[in-house]
C-alpha positions as CSV (number, residue, x, y, z in Angstrom):
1,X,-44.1,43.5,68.7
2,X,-41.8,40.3,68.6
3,X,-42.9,37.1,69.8
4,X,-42.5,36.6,73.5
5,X,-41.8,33.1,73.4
6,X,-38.3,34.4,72.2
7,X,-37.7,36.8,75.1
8,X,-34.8,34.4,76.6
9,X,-33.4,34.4,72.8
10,X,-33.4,38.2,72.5
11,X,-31.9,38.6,76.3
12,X,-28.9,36.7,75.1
13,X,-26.8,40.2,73.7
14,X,-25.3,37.9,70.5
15,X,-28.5,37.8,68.9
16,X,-31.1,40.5,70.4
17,X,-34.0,41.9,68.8
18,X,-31.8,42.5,65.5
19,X,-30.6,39.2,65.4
20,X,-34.3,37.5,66.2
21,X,-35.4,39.6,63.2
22,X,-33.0,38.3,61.0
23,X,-34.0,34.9,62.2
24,X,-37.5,35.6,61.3
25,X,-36.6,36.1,57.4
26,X,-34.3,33.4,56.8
27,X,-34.8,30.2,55.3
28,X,-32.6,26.8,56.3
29,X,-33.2,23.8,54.3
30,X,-32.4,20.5,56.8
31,X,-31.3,17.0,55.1
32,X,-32.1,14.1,56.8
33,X,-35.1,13.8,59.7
34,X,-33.6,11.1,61.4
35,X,-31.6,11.4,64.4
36,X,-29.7,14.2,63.8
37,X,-31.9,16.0,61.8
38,X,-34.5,15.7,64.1
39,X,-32.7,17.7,66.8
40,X,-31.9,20.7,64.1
41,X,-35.5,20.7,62.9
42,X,-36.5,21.7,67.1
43,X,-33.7,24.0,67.3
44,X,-34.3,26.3,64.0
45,X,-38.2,26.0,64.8
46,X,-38.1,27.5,68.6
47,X,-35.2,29.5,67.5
48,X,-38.0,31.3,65.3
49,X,-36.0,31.0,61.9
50,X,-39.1,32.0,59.4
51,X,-38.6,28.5,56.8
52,X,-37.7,25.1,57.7
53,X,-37.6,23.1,54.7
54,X,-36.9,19.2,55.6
55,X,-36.2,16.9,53.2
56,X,-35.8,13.1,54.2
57,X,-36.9,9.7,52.4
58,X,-37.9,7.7,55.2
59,X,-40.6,7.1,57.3
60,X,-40.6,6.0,61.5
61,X,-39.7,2.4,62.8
62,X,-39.7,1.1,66.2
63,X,-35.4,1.3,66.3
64,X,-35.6,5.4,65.6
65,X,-37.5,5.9,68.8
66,X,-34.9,5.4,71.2
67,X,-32.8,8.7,69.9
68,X,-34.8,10.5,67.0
69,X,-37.1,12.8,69.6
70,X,-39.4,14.1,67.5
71,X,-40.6,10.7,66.9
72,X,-43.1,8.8,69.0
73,X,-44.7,5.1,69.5
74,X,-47.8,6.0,67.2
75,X,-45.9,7.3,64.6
76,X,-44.2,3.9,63.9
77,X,-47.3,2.1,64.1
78,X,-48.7,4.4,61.2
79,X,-45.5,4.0,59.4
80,X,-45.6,7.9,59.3
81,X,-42.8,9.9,56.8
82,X,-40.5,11.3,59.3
83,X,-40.7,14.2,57.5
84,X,-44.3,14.6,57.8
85,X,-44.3,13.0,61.6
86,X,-41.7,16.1,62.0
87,X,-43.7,18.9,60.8
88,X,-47.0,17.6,62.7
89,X,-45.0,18.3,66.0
90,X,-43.0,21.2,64.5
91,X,-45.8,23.3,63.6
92,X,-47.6,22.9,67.2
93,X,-44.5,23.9,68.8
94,X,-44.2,27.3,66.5
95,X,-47.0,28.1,64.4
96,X,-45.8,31.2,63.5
97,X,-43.5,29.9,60.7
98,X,-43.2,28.2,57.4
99,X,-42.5,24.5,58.0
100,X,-42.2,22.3,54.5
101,X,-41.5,18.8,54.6
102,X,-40.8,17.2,51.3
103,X,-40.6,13.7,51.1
104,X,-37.4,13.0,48.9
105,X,-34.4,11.0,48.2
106,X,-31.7,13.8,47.8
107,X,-30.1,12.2,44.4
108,X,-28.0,14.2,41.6
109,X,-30.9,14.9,39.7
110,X,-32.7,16.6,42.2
111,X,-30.4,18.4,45.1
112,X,-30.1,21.7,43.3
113,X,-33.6,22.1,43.1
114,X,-34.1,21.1,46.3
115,X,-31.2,23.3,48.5
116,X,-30.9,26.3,46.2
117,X,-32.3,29.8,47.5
118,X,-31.6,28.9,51.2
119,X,-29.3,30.6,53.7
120,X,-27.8,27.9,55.3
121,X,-27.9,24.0,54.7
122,X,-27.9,21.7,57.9
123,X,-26.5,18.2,57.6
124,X,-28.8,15.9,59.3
125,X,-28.3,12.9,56.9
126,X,-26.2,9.3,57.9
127,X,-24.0,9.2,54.8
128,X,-21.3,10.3,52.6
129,X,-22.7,10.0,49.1
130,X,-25.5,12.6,50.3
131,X,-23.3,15.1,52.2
132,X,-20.8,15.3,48.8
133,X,-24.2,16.3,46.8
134,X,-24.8,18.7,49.8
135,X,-21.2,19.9,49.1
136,X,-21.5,20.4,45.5
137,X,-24.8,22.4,45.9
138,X,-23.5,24.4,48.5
139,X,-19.7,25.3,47.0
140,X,-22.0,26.1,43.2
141,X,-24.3,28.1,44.6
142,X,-22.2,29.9,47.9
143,X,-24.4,28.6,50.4
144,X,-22.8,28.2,53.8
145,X,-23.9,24.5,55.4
146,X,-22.9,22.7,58.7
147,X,-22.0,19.3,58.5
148,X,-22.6,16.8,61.6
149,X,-22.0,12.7,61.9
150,X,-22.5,10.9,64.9
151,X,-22.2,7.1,65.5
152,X,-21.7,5.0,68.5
153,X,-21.0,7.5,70.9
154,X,-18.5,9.5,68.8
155,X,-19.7,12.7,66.8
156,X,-18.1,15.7,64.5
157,X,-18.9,18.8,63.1
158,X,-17.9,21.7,61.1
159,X,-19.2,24.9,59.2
160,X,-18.0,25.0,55.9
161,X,-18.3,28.8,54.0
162,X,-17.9,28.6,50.1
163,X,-14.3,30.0,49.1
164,X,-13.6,30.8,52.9
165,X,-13.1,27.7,54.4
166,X,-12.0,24.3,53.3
167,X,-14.8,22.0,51.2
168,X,-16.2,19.0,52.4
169,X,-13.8,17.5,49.3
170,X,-10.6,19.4,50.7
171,X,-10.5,16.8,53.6
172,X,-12.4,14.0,52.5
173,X,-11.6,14.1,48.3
174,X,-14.0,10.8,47.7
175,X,-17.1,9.3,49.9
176,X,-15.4,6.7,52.2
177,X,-16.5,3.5,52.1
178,X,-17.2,0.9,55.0
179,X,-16.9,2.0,58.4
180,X,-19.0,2.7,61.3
181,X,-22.9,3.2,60.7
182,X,-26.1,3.4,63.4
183,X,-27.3,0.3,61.7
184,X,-23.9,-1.8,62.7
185,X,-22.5,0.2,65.1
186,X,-25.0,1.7,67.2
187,X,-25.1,4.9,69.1
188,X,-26.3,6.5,72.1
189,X,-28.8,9.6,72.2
190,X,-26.5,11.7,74.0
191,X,-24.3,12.2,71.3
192,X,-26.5,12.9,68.6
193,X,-28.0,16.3,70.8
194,X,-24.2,17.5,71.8
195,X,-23.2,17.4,67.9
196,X,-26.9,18.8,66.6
197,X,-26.8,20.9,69.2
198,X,-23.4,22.5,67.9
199,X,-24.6,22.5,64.4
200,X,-27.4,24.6,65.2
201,X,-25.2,26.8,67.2
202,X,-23.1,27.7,64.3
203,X,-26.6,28.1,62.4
204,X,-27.7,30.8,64.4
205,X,-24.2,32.4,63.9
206,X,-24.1,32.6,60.0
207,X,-27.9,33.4,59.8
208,X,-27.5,36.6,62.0
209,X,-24.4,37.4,60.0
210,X,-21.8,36.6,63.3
211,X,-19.0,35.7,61.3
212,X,-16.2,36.3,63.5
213,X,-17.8,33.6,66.0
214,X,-18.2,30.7,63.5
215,X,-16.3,27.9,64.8
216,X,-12.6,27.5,62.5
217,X,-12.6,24.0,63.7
218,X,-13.8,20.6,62.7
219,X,-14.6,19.3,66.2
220,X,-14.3,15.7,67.2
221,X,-16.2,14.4,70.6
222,X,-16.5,10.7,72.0
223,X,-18.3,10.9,75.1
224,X,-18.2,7.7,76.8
225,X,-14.6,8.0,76.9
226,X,-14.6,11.9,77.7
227,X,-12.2,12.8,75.1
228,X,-12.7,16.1,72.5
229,X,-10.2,16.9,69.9
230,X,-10.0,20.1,67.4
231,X,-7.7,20.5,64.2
232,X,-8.0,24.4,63.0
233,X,-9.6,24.5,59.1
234,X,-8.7,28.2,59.0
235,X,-5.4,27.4,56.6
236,X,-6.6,23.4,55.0
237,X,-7.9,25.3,51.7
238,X,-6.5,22.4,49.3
239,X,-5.9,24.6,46.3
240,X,-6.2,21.4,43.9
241,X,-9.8,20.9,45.2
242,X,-11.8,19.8,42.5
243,X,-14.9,21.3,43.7
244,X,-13.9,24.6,45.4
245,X,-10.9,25.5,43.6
246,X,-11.7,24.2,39.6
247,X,-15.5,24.4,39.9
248,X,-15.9,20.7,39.1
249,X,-19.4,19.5,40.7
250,X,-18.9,16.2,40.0
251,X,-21.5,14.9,42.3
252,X,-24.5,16.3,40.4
253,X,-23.9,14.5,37.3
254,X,-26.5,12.0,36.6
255,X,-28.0,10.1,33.9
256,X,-31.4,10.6,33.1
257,X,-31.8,7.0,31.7
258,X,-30.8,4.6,34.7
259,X,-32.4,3.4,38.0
260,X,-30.4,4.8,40.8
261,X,-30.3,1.3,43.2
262,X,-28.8,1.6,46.7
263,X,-28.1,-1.5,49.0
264,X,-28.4,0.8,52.4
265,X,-25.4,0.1,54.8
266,X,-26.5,-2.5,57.5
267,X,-30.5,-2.3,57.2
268,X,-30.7,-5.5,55.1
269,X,-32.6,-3.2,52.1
270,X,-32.2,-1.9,49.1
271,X,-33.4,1.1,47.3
272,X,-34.3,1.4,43.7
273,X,-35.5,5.2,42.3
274,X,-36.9,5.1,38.7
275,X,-34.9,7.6,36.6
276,X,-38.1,9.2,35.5
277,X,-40.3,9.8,38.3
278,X,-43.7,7.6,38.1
279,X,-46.8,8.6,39.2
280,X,-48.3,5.5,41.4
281,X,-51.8,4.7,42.3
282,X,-51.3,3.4,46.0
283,X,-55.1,2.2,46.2
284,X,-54.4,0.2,42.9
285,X,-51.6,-1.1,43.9
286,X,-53.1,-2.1,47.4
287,X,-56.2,-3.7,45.2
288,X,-53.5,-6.1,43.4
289,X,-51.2,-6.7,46.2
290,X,-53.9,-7.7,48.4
291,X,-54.6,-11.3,47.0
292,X,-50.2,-11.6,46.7
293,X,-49.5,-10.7,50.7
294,X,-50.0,-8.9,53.8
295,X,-50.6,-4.7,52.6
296,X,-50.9,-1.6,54.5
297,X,-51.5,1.6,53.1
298,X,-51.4,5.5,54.3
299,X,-51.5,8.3,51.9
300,X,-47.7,8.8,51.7
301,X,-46.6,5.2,51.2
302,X,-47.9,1.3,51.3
303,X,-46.1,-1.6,52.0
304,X,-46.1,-5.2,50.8
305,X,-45.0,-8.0,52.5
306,X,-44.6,-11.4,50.5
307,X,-42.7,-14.0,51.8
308,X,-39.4,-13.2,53.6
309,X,-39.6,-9.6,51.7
310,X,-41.0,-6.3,52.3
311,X,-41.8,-3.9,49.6
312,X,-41.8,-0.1,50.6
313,X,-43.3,1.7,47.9
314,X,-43.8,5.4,47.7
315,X,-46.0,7.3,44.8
316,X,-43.2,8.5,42.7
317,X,-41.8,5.0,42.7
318,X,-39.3,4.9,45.1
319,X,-39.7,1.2,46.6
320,X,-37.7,0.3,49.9
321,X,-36.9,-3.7,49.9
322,X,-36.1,-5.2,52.8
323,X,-35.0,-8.6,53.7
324,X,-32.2,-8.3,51.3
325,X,-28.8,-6.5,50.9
326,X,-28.6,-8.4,46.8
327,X,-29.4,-5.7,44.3
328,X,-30.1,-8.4,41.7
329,X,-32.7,-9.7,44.0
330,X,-34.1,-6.2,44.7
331,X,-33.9,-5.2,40.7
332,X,-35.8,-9.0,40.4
333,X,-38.5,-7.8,43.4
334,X,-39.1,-4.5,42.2
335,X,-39.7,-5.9,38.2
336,X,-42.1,-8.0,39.2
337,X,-44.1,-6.4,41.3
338,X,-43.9,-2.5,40.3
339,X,-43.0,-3.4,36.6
340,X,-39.6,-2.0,34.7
């Protein structure tokens, strides 16, 4: 006998008790648990969609509260994974399914493992370098996957179907650089649950197999000035697409011998990732930090503050610096204090 909790759902004749049940099987893999991704996570999980995976590298600060709902005062004070934060809330809400939060920066040398073998791939991340590895993933392995910005109080989306519709690469062919972020920008809350919202929409569509009602459009909102603007994909197939058209995945080529550093767009931090994936021992680390700084420590992460400098570390040796946009000075931090 199906759930009743979805007895609203399966009144609403586009989905029904076929559609719920094909719901119930499927699997959606969400990147990003921030603002965006937050939003998606709710959706798919009271939607009743049987696996969520979500995959985000970050963990809860005092600025995410004010639009990232899932989220709340205590989880910032524990400097919580959002990701784990998430699925703490997520499984109360709808016990009855398969949430997995994996604590993860999506890179090159991990995204296929990570997004293969799902239906549909949600775009809940803040930048372009992640959403072209979505891409690449989802045009190699004909996955469907919604893509979704929002900043300031403007937002877009579009569903983007391997060899049906255009590629992420047929209207953006490289990661733009500069622009608008959260971090320098801001944004509103408002606008981050209209364009999630609308990504989950077109979700539910390709997961109950609707085709003929997935949106043709890459939609364009700004809500404090009222305006919405459409431009049709149907026909904007560029047929010298790297990706889609000559099977180039460009964005999954990595080396397996470098550091992968990132200064992150308007947070004053950098990221390093080892190329090999370490094995940390955070109670160690606390022991021999503790004499060096101020150190707190939960079982997903610790963090070490020295001086004007705050080191994020994580157990596979991913280390967060903030207090510094200078790579150099990161690379310096992260030598000392982690080793090389």
């Amino acid at each position: 006998m199906m759930d009743t909790r979805y007895s609203r759902q399966l009144l609403f004749a586009p989905i029904g008790a076929s559609g719920q049940e094909k719901l119930d099987t499927s699997r959606v893999v969400i990147v990003g648990a921030g603002a965006l991704g937050a939003v998606l996570a709710n959706h798919m999980v009271r939607a009743g969609v049987g696996h969520v995976r979500i995959i985000d590298r970050d963990f809860v600060e005092p600025s995410n509260l004010q639009r990232q709902m899932l989220y709340d005062e205590e989880d910032a004070a524990n400097h919580l994974p959002k990701v784990i934060a998430a699925a703490e809330k997520l499984k109360r809400i709808n016990s009855s399914i398969t949430v997995e939060p994996i604590i993860a920066d999506i890179t090159a040398a991990n995204a296929e493992e990570l997004l293969k073998g799902f239906d549909v791939i949600l775009d809940g991340t803040d930048n372009f370098a992640t959403r072209f590895l979505i891409n690449d993933v989802a045009i190699k392995h004909g996955i469907p996957w919604v893509y979704g910005g929002a900043v300031s109080a403007k937002g877009m989306f579009t569903a983007i179907r391997p060899h049906i519709t255009p590629c992420l690469r047929c209207f953006i062919p490289e990661p733009p650089t500069g622009g608008e972020t959260c971090d320098t920008a801001g944004v509103i809350g408002p606008i981050i649950h209209i364009v999630a919202s609308y990504q989950a929409t077109e979700a539910l569509k390709l997961l109950i197999g609707d085709e003929k009602n997935v949106n043709p459009n890459l939609e364009h909102m700004e809500i404090w000035r009222n305006m919405h603007t459409r431009m049709n994909m149907s026909n904007k197939r560029n047929p010298e697409c790297p990706t889609c058209n000559k099977g180039i995945f460009q964005f999954l080529e990595f080396s397996d011998k470098e550091d992968t550093v990132t200064s992150l767009c308007g947070r004053d931090s950098v990221q390093i990732s080892p190329a090999t994936e370490q094995r940390l021992n955070l109670e160690k680390l606390e022991q021999r930090f503790m004499p060096l700084g101020e150190v707190e420590r939960n079982k997903f992460l610790l963090r070490f503050r020295t001086g004007e400098y705050t080191l994020i570390v994580f157990p596979n040796g991913r280390v967060v610096i903030q207090g510094t946009d200078d790579t150099t000075v990161a690379r310096t931090l992260y030598a000392k204090y982690i080793g090389s």
